[in-house]
N, CA, C and O of each residue as an XYZ file, in Angstrom:
836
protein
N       0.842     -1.203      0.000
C       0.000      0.000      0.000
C       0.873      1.248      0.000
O       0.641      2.263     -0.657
N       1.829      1.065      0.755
C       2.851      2.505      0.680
C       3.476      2.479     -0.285
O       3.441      3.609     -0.772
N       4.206      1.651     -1.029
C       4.661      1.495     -1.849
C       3.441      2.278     -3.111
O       3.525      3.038     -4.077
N       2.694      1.764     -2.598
C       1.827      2.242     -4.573
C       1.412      3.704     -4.212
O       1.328      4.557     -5.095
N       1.140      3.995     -2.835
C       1.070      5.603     -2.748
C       2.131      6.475     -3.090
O       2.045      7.655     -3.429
N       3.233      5.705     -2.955
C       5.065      6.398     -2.912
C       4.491      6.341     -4.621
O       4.480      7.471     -5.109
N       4.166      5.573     -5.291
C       4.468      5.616     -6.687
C       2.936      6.155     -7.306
O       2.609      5.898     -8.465
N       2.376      6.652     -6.708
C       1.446      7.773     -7.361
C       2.002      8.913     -7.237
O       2.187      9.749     -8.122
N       2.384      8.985     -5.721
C       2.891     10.236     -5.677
C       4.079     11.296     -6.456
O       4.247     12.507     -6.602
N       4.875      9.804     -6.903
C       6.241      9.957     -7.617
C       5.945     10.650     -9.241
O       6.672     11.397     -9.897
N       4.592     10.077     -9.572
C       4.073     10.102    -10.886
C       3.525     11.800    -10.796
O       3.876     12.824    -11.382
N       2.579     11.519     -9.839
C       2.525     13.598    -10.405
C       3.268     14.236    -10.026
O       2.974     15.417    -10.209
N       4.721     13.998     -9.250
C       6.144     14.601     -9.033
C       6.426     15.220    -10.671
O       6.428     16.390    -11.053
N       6.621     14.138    -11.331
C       6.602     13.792    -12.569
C       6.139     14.659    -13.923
O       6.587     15.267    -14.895
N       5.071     14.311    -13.343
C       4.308     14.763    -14.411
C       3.789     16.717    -14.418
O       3.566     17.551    -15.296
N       3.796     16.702    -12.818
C       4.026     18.345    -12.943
C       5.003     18.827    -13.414
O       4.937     19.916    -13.984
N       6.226     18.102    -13.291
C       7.791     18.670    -14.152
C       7.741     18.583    -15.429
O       8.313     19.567    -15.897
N       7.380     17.959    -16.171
C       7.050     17.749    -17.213
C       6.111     18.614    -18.059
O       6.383     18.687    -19.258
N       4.997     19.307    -17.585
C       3.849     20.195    -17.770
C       4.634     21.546    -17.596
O       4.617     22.460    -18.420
N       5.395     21.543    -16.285
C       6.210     23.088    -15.907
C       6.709     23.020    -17.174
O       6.217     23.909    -17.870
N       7.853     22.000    -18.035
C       9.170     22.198    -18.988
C       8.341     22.662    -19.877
O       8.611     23.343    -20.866
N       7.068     22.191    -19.425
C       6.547     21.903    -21.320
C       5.943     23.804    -21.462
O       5.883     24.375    -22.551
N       5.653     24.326    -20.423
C       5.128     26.093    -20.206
C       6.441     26.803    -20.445
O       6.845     27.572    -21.318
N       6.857     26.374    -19.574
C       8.479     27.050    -19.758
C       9.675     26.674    -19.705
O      10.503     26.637    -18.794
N       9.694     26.289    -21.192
C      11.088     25.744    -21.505
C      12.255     26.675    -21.385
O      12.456     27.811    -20.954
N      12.954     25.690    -21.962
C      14.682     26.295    -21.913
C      14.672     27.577    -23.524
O      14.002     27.390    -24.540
N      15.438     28.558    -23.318
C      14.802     29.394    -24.289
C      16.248     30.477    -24.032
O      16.310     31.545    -24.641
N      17.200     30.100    -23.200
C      18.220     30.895    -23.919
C      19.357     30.197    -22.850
O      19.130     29.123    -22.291
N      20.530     30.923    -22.667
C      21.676     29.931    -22.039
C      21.125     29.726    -20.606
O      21.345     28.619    -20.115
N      20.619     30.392    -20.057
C      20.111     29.934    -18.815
C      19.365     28.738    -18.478
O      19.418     28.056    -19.501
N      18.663     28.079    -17.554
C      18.056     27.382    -17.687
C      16.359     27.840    -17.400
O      15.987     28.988    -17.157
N      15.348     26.444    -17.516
C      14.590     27.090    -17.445
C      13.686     27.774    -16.383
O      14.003     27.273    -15.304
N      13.087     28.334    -16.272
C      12.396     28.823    -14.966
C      12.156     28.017    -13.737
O      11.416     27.043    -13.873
N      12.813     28.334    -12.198
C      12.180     27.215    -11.702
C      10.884     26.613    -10.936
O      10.178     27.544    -10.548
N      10.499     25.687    -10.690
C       8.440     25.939    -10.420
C       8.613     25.456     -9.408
O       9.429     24.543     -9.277
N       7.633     26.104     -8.045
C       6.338     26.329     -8.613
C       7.139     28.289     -8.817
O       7.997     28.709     -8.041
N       6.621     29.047     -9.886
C       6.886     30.557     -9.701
C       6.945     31.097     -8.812
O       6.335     30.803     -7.784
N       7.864     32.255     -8.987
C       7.956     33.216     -7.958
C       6.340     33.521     -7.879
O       5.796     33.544     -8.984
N       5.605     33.724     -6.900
C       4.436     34.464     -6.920
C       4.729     36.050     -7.553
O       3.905     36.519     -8.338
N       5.735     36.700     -7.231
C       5.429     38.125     -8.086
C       5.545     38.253     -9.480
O       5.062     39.188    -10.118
N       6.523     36.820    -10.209
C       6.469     36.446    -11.788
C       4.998     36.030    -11.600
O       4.268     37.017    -11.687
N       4.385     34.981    -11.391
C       3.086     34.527    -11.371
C       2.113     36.237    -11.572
O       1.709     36.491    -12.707
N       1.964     36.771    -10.979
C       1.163     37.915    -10.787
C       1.523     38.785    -12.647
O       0.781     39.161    -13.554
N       2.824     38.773    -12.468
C       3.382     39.797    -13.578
C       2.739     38.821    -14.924
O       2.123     39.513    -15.735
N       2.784     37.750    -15.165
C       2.598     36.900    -16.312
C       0.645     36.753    -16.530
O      -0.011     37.028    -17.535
N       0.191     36.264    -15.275
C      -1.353     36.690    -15.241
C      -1.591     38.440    -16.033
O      -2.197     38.539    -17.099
N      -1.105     39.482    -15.423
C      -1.365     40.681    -15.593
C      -0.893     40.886    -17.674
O      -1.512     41.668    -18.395
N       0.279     39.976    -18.186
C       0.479     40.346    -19.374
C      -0.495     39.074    -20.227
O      -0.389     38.956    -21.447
N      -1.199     38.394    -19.612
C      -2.044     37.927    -20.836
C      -3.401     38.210    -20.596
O      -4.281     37.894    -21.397
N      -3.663     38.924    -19.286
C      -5.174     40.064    -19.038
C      -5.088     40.995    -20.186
O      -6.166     41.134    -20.763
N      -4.186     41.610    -20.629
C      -3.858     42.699    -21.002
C      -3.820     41.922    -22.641
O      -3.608     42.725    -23.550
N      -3.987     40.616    -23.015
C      -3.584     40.162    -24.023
C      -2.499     39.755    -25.320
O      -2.545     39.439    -26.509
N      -1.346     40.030    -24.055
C      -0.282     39.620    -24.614
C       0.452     38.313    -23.814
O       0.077     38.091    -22.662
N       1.358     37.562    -24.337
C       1.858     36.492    -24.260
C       3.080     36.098    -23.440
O       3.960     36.905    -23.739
N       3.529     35.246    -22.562
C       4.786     35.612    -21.674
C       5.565     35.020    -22.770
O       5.249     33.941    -23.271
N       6.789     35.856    -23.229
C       7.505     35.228    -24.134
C       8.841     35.702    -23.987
O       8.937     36.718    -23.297
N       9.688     35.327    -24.362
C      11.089     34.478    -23.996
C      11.939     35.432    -23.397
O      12.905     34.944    -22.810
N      11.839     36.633    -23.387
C      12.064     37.585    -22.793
C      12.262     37.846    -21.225
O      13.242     38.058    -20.510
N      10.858     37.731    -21.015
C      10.254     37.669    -19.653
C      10.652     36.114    -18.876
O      10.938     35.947    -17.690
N      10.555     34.972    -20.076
C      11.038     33.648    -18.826
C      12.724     33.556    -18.816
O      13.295     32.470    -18.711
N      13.450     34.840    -18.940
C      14.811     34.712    -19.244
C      14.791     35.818    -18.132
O      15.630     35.556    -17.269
N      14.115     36.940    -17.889
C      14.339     38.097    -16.699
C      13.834     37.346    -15.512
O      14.147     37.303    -14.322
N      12.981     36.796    -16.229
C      12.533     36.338    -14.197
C      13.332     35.363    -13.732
O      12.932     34.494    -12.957
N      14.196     35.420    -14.056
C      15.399     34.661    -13.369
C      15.855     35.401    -11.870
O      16.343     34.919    -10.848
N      15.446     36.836    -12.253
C      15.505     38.315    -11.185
C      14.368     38.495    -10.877
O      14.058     39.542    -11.444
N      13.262     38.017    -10.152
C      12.233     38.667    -10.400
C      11.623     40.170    -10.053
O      10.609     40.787    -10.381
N      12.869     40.454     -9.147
C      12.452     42.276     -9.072
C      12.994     42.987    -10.010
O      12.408     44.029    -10.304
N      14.316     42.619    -10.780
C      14.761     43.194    -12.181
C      13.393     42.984    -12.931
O      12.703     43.981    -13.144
N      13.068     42.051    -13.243
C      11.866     41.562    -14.190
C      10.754     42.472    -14.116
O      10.204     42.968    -15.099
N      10.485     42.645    -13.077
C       9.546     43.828    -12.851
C       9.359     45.203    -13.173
O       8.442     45.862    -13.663
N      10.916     45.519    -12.598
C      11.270     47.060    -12.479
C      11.823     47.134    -14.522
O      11.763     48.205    -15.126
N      12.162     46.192    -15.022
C      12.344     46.085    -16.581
C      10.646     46.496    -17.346
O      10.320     47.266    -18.250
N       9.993     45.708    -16.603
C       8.341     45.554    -17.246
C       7.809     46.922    -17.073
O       7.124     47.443    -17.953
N       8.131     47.575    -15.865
C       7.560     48.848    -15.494
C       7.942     49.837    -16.641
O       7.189     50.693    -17.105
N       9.539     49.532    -17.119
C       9.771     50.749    -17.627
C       9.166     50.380    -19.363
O       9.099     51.328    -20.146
N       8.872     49.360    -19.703
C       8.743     48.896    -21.005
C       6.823     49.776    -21.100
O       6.486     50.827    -21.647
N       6.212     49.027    -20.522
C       4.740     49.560    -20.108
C       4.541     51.332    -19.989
O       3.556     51.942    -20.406
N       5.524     51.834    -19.437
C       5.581     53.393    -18.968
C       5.994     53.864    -20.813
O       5.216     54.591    -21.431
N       6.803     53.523    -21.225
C       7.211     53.526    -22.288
C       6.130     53.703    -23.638
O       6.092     54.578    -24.503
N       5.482     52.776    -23.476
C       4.331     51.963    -24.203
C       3.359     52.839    -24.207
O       3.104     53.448    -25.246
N       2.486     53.106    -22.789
C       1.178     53.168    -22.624
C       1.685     54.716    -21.625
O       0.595     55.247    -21.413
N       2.411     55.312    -21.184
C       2.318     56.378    -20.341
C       3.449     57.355    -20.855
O       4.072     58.032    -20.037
N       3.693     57.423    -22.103
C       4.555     58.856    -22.973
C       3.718     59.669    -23.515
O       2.572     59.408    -23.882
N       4.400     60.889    -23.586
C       3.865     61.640    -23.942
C       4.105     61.740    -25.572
O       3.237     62.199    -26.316
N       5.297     61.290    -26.011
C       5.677     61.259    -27.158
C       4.789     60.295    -27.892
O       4.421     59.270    -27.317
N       4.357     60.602    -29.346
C       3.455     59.421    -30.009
C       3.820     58.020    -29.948
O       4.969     57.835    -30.351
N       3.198     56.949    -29.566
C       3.774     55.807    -29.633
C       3.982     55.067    -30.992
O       4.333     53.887    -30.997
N       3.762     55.774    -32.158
C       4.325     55.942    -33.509
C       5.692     55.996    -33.213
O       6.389     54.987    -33.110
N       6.121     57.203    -33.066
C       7.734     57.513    -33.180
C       8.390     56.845    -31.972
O       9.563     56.819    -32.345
N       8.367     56.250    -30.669
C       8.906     55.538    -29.848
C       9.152     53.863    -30.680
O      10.130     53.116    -30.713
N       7.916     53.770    -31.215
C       7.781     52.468    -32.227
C       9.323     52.570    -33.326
O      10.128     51.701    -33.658
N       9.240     53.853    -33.605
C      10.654     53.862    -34.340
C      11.743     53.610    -33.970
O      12.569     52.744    -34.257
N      11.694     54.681    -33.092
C      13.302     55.060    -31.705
C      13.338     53.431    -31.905
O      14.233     53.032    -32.651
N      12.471     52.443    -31.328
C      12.859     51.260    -30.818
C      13.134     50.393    -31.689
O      13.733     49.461    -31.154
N      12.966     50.220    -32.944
C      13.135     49.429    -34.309
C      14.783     49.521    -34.581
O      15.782     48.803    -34.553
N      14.315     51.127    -34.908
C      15.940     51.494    -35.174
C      16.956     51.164    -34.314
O      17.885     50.494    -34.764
N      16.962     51.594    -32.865
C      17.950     51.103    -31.681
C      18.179     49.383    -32.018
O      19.310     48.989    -32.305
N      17.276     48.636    -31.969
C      17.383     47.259    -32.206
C      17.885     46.528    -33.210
O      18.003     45.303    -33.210
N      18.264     47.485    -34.309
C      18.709     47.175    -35.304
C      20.571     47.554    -35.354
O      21.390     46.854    -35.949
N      20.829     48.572    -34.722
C      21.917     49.273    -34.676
C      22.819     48.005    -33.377
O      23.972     47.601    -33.533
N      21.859     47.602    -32.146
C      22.840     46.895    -31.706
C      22.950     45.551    -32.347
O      23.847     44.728    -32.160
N      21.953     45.450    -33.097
C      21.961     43.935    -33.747
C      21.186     42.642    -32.493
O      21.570     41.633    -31.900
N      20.146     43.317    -32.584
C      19.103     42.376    -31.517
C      18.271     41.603    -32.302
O      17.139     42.075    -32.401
N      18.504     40.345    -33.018
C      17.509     40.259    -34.098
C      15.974     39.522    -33.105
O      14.902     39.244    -33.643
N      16.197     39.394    -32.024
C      15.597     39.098    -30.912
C      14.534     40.168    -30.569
O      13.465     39.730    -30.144
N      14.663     41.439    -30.684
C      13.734     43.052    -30.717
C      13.553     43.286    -31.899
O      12.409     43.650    -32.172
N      14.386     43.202    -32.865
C      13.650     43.140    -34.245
C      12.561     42.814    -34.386
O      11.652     43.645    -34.395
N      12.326     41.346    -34.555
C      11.236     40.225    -34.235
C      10.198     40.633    -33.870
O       9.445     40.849    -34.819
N       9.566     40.961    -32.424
C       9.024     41.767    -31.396
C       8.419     42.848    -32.266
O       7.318     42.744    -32.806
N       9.395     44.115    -32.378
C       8.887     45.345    -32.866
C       8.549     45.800    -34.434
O       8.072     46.855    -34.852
N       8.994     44.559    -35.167
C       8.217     44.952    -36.401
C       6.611     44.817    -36.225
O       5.822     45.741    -36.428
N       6.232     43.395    -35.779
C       4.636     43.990    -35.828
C       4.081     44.969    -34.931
O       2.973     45.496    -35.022
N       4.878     45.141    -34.140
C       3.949     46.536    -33.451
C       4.748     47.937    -34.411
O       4.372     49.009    -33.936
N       5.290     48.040    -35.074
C       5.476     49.018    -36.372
C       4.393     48.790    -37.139
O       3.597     49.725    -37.224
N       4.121     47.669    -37.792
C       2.958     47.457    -38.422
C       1.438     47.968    -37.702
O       0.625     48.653    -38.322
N       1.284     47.608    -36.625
C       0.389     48.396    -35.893
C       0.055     49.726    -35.710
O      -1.096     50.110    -35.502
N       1.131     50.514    -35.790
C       1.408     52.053    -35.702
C       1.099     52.752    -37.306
O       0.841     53.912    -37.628
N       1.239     51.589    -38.061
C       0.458     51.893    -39.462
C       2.236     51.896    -40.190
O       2.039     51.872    -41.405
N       3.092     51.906    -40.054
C       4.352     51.858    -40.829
C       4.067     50.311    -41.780
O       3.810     49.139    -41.506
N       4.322     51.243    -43.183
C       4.144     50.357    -44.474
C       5.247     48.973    -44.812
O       6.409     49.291    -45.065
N       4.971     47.788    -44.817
C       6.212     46.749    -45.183
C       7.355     47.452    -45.718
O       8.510     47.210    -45.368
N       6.899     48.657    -46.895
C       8.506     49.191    -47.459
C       8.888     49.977    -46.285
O       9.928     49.557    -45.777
N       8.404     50.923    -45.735
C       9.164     51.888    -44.227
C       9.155     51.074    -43.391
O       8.643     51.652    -42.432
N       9.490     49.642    -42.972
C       9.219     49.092    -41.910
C      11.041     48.288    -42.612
O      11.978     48.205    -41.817
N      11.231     47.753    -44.267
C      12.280     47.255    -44.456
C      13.350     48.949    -44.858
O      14.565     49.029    -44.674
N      12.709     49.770    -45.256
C      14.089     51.115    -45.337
C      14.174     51.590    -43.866
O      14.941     52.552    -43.867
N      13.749     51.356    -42.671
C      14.882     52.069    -42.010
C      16.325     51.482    -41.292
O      17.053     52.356    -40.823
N      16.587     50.678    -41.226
C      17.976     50.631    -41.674
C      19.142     51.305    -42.721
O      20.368     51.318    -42.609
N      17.971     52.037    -44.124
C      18.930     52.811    -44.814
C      17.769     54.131    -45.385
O      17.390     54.499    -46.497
N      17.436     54.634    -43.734
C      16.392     55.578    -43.576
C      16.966     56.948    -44.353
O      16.223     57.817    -44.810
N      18.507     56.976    -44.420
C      18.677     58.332    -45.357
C      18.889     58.444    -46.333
O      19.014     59.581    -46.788
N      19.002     57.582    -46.952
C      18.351     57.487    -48.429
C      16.982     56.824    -48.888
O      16.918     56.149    -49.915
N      16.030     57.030    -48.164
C      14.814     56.669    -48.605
C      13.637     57.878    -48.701
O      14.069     58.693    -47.886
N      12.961     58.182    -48.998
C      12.135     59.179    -49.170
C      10.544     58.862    -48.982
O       9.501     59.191    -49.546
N      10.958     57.985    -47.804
C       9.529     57.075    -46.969
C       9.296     57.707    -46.013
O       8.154     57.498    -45.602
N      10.091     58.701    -45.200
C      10.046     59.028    -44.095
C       9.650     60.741    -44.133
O      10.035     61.384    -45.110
N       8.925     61.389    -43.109
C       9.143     63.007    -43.394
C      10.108     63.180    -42.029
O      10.793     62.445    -41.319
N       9.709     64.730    -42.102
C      11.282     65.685    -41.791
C      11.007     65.625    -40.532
O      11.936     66.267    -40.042
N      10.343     65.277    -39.672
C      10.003     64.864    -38.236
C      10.582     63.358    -38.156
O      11.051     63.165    -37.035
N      10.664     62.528    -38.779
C      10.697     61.103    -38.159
C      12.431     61.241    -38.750
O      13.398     61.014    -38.023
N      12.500     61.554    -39.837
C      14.176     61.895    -40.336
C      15.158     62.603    -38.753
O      16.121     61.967    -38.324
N      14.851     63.510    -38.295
C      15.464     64.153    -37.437
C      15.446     63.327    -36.133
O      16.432     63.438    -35.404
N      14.521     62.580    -35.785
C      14.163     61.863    -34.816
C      15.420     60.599    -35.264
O      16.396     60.597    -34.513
N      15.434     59.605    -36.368
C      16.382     59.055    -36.457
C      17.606     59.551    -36.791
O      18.414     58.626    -36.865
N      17.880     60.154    -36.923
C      19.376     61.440    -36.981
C      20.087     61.027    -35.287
O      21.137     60.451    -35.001
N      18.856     61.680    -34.292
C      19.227     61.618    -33.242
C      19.322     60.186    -32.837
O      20.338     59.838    -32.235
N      18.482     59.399    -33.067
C      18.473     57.866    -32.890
C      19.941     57.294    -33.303
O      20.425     56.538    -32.459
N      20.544     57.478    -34.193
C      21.506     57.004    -34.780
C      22.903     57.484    -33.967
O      23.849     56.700    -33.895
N      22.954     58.571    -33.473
C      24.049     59.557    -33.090
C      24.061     59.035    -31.217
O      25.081     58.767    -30.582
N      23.064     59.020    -30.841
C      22.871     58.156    -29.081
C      23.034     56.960    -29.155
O      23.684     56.497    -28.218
N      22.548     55.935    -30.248
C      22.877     54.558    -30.434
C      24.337     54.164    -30.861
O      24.663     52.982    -30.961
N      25.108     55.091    -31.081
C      26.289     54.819    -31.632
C      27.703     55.691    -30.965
O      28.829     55.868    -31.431
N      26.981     56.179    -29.513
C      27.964     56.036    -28.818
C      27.658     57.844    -27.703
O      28.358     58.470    -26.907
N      26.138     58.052    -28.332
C      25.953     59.334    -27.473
C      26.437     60.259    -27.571
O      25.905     61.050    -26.792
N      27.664     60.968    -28.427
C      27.705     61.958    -28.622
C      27.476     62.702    -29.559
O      28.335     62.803    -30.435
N      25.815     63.709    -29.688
C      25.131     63.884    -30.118
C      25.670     65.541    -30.797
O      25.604     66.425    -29.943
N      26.128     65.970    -32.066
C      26.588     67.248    -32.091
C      25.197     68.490    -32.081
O      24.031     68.179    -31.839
N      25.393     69.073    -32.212
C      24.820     70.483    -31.708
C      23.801     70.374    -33.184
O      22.578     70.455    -33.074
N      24.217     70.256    -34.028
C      23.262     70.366    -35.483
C      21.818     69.760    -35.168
O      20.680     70.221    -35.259
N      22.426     68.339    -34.692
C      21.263     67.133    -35.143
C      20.609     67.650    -33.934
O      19.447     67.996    -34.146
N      21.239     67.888    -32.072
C      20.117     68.482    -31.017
C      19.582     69.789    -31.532
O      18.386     69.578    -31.333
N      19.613     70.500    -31.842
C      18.953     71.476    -32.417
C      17.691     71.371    -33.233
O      16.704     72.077    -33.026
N      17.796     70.206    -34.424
C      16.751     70.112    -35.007
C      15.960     69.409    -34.423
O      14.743     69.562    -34.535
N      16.486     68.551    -33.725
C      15.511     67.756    -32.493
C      14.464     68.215    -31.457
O      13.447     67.692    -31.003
N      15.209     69.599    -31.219
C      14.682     70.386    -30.066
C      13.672     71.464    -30.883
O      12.852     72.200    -30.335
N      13.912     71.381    -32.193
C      12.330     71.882    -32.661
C      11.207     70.771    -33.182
O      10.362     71.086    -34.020
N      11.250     69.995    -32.844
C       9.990     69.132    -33.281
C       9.686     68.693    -32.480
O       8.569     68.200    -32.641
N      10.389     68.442    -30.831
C       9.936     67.602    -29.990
C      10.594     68.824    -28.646
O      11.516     69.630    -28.775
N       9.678     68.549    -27.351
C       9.522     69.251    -26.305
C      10.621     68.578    -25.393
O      11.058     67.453    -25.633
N      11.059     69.400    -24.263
C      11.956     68.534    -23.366
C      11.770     67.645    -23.027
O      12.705     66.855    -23.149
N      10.376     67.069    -22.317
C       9.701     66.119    -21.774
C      10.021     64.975    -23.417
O      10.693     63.948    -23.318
N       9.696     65.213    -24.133
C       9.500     64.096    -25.494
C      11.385     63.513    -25.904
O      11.813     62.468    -26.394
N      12.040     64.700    -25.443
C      13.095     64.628    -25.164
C      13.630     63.351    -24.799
O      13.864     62.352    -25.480
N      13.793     63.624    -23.424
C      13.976     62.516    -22.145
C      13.307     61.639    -22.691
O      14.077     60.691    -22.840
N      11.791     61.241    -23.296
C      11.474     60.569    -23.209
C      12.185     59.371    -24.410
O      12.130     58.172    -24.138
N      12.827     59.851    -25.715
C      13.242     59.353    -26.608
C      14.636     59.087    -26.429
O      15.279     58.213    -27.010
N      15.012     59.819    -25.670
C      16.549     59.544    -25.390
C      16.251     58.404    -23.898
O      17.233     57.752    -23.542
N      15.523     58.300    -23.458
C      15.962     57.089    -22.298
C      15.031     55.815    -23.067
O      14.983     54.783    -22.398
N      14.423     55.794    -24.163
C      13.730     54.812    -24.839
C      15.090     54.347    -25.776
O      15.051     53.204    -26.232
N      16.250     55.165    -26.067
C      16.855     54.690    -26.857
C      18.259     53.865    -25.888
O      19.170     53.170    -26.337
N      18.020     54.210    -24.675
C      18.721     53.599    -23.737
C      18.035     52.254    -23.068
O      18.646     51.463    -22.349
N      17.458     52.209    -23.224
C      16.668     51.122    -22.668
C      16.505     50.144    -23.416
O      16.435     49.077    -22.807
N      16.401     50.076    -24.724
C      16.259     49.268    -25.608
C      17.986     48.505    -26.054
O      18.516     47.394    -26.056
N      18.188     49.331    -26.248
C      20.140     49.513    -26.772
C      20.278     48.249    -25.083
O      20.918     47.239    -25.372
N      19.916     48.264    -23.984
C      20.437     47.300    -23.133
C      19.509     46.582    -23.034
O      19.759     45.654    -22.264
N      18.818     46.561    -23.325
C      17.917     45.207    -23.414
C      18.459     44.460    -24.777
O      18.786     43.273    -24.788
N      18.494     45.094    -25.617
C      19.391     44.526    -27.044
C      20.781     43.932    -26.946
O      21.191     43.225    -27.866
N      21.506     44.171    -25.913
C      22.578     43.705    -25.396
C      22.509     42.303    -24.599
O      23.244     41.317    -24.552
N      21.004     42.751    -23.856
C      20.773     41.370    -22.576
C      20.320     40.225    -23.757
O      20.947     39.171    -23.864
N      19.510     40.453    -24.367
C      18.819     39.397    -25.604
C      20.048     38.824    -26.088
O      20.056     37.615    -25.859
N      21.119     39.239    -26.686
C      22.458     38.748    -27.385
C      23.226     37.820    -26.421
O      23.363     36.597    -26.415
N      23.740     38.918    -25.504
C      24.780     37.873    -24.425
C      23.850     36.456    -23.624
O      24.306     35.418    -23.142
N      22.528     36.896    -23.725
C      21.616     35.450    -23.213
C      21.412     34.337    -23.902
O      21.231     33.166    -23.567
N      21.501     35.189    -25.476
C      21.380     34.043    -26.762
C      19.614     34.223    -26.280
O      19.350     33.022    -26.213
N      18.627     34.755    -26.010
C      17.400     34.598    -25.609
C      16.932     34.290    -27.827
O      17.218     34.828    -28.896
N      16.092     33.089    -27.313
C      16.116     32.573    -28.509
C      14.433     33.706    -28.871
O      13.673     34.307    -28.111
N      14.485     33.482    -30.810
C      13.342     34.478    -31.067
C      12.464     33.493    -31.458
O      12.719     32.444    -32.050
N      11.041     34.072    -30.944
C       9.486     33.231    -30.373
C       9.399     32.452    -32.446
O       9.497     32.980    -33.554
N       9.179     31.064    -31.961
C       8.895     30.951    -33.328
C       7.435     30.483    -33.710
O       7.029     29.982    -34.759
N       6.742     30.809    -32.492
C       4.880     30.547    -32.492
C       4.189     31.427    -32.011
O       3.325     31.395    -31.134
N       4.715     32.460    -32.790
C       4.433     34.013    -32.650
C       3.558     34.724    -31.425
O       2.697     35.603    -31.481
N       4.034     34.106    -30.464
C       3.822     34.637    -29.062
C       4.769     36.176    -29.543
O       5.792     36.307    -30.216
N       3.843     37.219    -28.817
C       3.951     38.625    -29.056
C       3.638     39.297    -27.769
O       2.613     39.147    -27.104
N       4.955     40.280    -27.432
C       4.579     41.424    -25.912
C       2.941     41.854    -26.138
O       2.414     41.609    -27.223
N       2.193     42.495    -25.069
C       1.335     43.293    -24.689
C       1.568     44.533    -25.730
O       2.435     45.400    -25.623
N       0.593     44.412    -26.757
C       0.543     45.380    -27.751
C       0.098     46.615    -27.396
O       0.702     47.683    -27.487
N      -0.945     46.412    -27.005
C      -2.156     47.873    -26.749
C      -2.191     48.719    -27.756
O      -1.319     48.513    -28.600
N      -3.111     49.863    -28.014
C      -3.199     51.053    -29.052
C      -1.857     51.584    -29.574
O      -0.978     51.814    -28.743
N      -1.608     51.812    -30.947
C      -0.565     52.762    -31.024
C      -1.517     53.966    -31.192
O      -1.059     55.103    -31.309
């Protein structure tokens, strides 16, 4: 009798490990998440598929930290849903940054929410060679001017802040210059993690552009 209870018990040992691997696999050099969840990942992962987006490889690679994971989510969401700047042109800032560190991991991610923001398949494949294309106007041009000049090492000359500082307010400012910081190290964390890219098109928490 103990014996066959020891070996039921052993079986949904088992078989919950098996169900955990199978939710959250292995998905970049780390390993995979360990179960049962942190309750504050648990909370954070409920809250991103309320919201209708997907926990994806990103998120089971941060919650390795789960207060990094958080305080990362806060600023992505603030970003997203609480700028003042259009979430059109942040949609850019963040394409472009992701492309410059070579994240093909945020690539992935932020083309369809470009597509969302209404950016056309051709302006979605020219910005990578945004100054010679004549897809873009003289607001989103100056915006990647500056994008290009902070992504490539921050020192920004007086020409390109100038034209910057007439199309966009201080506040829109800050807000594009710490979007282009934020991304640029998250584009770094995706690489050195090897965080592999979703290939069953699990997608972040979109919301309105």
């Amino acid at each position: 009798m103990r014996k066959t209870m020891f070996g039921w018990a052993l079986l949904g040992v088992l078989l919950a490990g098996s169900a955990a691997a199978e939710e959250f696999p292995k998905v970049s050099r780390l390993p995979p998440l360990p179960q049962p969840l942190d309750p504050m990942l648990q909370e954070m992962f409920d809250k991103r598929r309320a919201m209708g987006g997907a926990v994806i490889n990103l998120q089971l690679t941060t919650g390795h930290a789960p207060k990094f994971s958080r305080a990362s989510a806060a600023m992505a969401f603030t970003i997203r849903f609480d700028a003042v700047t259009p979430r059109r042109l942040l949609e850019l800032v963040i394409l472009r940054t992701a492309e410059i560190v070579g994240s093909d991991y945020e690539i992935n991610q932020h083309r369809p929410l470009m597509k969302l923001c209404g950016y056309s398949d051709a302006q979605i494949a020219a910005v990578p060679s945004w100054r010679g294309s004549s897809l873009f106007d003289d607001t989103q041009r100056v915006l990647l001017g500056y994008v290009e000049q902070v992504a490539h090492g921050g020192d920004v000359d007086d020409a390109t802040f100038a034209a910057l500082s007439q199309h966009f307010s201080p506040q829109e400012i800050v807000e594009i210059t710490m979007t282009v910081g934020r991304y640029y190290s998250t584009g770094l964390f995706t690489k050195a993690l090897r965080i592999e890219v979703e290939q069953d098109g699990r997608l972040t928490v979109a919301g309105k552009c």
